[in-house]
N, C-alpha and C positions, 0 to 999 in steps of 0.2 A: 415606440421607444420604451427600454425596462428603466431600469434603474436610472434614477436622477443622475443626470452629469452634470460635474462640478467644474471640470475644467477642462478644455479640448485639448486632441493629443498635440506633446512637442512641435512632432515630423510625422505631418503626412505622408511624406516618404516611407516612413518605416511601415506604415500599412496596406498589408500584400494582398491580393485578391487571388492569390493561389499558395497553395502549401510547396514552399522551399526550405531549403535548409540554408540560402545565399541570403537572410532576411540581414538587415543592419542590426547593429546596437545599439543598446540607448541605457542614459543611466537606470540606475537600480530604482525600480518599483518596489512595491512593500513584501518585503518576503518573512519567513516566520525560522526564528530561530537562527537569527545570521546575524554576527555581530557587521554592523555595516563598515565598507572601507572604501576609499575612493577610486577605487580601483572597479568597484564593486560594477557587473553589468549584467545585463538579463537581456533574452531575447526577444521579441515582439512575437504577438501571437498571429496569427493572419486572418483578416478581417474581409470579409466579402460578405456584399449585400447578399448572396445565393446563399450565405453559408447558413448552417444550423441557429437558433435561436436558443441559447446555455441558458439555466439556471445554477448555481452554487446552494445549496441548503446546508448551512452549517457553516457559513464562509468566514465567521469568526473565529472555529477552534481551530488548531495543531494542523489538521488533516485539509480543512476550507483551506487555510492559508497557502498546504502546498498544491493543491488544486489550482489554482492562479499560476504560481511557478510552472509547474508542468503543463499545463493549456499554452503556457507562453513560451516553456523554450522547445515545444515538441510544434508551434506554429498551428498549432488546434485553429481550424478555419469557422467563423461566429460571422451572423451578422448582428447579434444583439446579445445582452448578457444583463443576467440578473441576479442581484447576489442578495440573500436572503439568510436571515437569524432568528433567534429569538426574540421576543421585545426589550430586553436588555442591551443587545447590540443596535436594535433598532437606530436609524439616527447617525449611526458612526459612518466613517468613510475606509474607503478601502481604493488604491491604485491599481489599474488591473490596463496594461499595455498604452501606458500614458496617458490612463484616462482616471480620472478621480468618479466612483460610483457612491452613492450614499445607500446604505444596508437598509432592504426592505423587513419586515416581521413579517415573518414566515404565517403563511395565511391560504385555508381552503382555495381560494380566488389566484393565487401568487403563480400555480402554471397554468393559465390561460393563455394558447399560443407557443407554448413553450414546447420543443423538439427534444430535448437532450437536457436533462436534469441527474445532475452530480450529486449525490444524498452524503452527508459526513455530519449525522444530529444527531446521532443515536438512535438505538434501536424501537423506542417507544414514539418517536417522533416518526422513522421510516414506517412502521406499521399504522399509524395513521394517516400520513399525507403520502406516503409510495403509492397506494392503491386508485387515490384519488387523482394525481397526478398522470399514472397511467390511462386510466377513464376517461382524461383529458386526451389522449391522444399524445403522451408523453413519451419518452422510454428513460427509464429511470434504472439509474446507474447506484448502487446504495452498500454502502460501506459498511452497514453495520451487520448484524448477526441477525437481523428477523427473517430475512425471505432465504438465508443460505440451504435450508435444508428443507425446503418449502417444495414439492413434487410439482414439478412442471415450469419451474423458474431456473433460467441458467446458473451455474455456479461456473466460473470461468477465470482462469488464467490464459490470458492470449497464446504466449508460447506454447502450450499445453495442450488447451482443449477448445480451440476457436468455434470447432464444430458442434460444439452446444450450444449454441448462438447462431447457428448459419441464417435463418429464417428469419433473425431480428435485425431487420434495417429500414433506413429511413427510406417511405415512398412507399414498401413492401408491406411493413405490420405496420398497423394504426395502436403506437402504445404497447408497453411495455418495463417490466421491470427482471433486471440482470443482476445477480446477487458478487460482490466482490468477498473471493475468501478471506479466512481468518491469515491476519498476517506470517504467522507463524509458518503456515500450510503453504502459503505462496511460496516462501524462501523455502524450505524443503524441499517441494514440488518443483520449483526450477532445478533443482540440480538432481532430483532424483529420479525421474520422469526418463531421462535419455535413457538411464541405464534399465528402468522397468520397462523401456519400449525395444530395445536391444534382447534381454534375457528374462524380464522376469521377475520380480520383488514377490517374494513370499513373507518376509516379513521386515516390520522395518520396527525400529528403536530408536527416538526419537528426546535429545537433552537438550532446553531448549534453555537461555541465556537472554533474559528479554529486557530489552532496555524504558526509558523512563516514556519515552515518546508513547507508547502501546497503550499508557494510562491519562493520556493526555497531557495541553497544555499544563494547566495545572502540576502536574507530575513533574515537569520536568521543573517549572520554576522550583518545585519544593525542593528537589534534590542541591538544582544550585545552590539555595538557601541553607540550604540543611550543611553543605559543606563549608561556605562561610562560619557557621553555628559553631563547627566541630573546630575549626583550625582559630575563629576566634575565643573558642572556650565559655562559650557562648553557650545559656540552653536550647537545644535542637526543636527548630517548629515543627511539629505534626500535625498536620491538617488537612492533608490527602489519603496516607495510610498509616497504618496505626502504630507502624515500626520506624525505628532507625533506618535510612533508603542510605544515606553517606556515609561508607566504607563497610558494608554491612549487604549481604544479599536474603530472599528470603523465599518464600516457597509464594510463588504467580497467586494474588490477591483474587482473582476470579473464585466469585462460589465453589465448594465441595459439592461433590454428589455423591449418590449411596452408595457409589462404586468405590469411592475412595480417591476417587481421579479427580482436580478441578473441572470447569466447565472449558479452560483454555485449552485443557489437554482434549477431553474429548472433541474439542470441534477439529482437532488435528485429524484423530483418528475417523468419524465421521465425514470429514467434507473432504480427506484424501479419497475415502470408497467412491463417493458422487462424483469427485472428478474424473477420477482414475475411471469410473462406471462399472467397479466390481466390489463384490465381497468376501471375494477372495484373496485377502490380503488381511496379516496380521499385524496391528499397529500397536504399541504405546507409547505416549510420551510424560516426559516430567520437565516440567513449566516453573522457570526459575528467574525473579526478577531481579537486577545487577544494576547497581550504579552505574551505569552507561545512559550518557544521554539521545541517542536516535537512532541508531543501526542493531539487530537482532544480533545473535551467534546461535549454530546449532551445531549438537554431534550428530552424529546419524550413523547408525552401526544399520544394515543389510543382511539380507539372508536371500540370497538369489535363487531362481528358479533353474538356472543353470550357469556351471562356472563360467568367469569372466574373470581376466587376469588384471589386474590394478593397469599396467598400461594401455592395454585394452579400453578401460574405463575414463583413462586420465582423455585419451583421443576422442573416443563419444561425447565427453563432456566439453572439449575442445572446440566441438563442432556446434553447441549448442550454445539458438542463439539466448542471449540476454546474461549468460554467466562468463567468465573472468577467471580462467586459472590464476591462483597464486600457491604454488605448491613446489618451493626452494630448499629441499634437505639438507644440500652442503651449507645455507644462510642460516639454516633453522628460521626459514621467514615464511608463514603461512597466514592466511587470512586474519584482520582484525576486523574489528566495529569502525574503528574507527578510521582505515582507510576506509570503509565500505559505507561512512556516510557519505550522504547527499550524492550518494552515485545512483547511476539508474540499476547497473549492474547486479547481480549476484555471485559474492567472489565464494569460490571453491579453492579446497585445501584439504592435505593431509589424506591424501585419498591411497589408502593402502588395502593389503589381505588384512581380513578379521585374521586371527592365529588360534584363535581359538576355535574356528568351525573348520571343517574339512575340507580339503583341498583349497577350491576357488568359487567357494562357494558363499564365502563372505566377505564383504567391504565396509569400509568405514569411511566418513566424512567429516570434514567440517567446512562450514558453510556460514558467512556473513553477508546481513543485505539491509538496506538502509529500512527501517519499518514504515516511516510515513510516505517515502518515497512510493519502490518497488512493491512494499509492504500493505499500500493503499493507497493513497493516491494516482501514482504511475498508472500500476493497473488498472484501475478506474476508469483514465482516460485514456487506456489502449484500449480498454471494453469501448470506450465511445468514440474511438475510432474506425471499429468492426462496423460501427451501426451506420458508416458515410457510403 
């Protein structure tokens, strides 16, 4: 047994020994960032004594929290679960498919036994307990930014590039660790992937619109706060970043480097080559944080390798899976943030000719997608569904 349980589930019933999508309902477990309503329902995850043995690392912040969410309405099959934190969390409790778990402190000793470990602690936390964890005979799934550009470690978007992962599954590799890209990259990548595997991206240009969730829990409380502050005339707390976040955007708080680019922008540009698997491809982006609380936005201006006419494109994109045309000219109605929370989806919009490059040889985007979801989390647990 992992994690202490506090309280047994409601309905036995609801606990499935096979992956369905026919699983029952049951009231709302703990989820993060949902104002609760009684209405309010989640799906049970499915529970089989065969099934894999989870860890959560990081099961306290922003990302942990939706890690629970997503294992649960995607029916992720467990026969055991362990949810793990810092020693500040230590102690707390957490509901996870009608089961109350009490949060272990994340400790060398903590995946012993453990098959399939979710990492969402940050990147100084994954480079010391990733490695050790895989040692153990783990395969470690890890959110943050240390193993992504690491040679010989998957970087992976499911819909994308499964096949840099073929080799890594349960029964087959003893251990291992799968690097989840940078959220930014994923939502790009889903919609721009169909048409680079169609005709071609030579270069891509990349505005990105990032919301508060990217900076974590923390961030988003502050924002809320921060606009309370401003509408009651109130002085504005900063305590997360060092600017005005409410009605105010600013240039993506990630480190500078010598290039002039932040570190958010290059890991666009880097960990598209790795996934894509070339370097032949010209990228830049500019990383822009917005008072939006959970869903990204990006433009995405194109330079193809060979023309492709925008209907052409809109149908490609049609076809692929995990995105969401919303692209209504006569409405003027095109992708938001905020239809695009807490969707699994990546909606697309606005998919026209560049007018400025020749012929058809240019295309433009815009692209919303939830960040903690699709953005990290989701994919997380589609990577650890490759591994069953």
């Amino acid at each position: 047994m992992y994690a202490a349980r506090v309280s047994p589930a409601l309905n036995a019933r609801s606990l499935y020994a096979k992956h369905t999508s026919q699983a029952p309902f049951s009231r709302a477990v703990n989820t993060f960032n949902r104002r609760p309503t009684r209405a309010s329902l989640i799906i049970r995850a499915a529970k089989d004594s065969n099934g894999p043995r989870v860890a959560i690392a990081g099961v306290s912040g922003a990302v942990g929290q939706e890690f629970i969410r997503v294992l649960t309405e995607r029916h992720f099959p467990y026969s055991d679960v362990k949810m793990l934190a810092s020693s500040r969390s230590a102690g707390k409790e957490v509901v996870f498919d009608g089961e109350t778990y009490v949060i272990e402190e994340l400790t060398e000793q903590s995946f012993d036994g453990v098959d399939i470990a979710l990492f969402s602690a940050g990147g100084s936390i994954s480079k010391k307990f990733g490695p050790i964890a895989a040692r153990k005979g783990c395969f470690v799934v890890d959110n943050s930014s240390a193993f992504r550009m690491t040679d010989g470690i998957p970087l992976v978007i499911p819909e994308v590039n499964p096949e840099a992962m073929a080799d890594y599954k349960l029964g087959k590799k003893k251990g291992g660790i799968i690097a989840n890209p940078n959220c930014s990259t994923i939502i790009a990548l889903m919609a721009v992937t169909p048409i680079h595997r169609a005709v071609g991206v030579k270069r891509m240009i990349a505005s990105t619109y990032q919301a508060a969730s990217g900076a974590g829990a923390l961030a988003m409380a502050e924002l809320e706060q921060q606009t309370r502050d401003v509408l009651n005339g109130d002085p504005v707390t900063m305590n997360v970043f060092s600017w005005q976040y409410a009605f105010n955007l600013f240039s993506h708080n990630a480190p500078m480097t010598n290039n002039g680019y932040n570190e958010e922008e290059m890991k666009m540009v880097n960990e598209t080559k790795k996934i894509w698997g070339t370097d032949d491809v010209s990228i830049a982006a500019t990383c822009i944080r917005v008072p939006v609380m959970r869903a990204h936005a990006e433009s995405i201006n194109l330079t193809l390798c060979s023309e492709l006419d925008e209907l052409d494109a809109k149908e490609l994109l049609s076809k692929a899976a995990g995105l969401k045309i919303i692209d209504d000219r006569a409405n003027n109605r095109f992708p938001t943030p905020l239809e695009a929370s807490d969707k699994d989806d990546v909606f697309v919009g606005r998919i026209r000719q560049d007018i400025s490059q020749p012929g058809k040889l240019g295309l433009e985007l815009f692209v919303c997608g939830d960040q903690i979801k699709k953005g990290a989390a989701l994919n997380a647990v589609q990577i650890a569904e490759l591994l069953l």
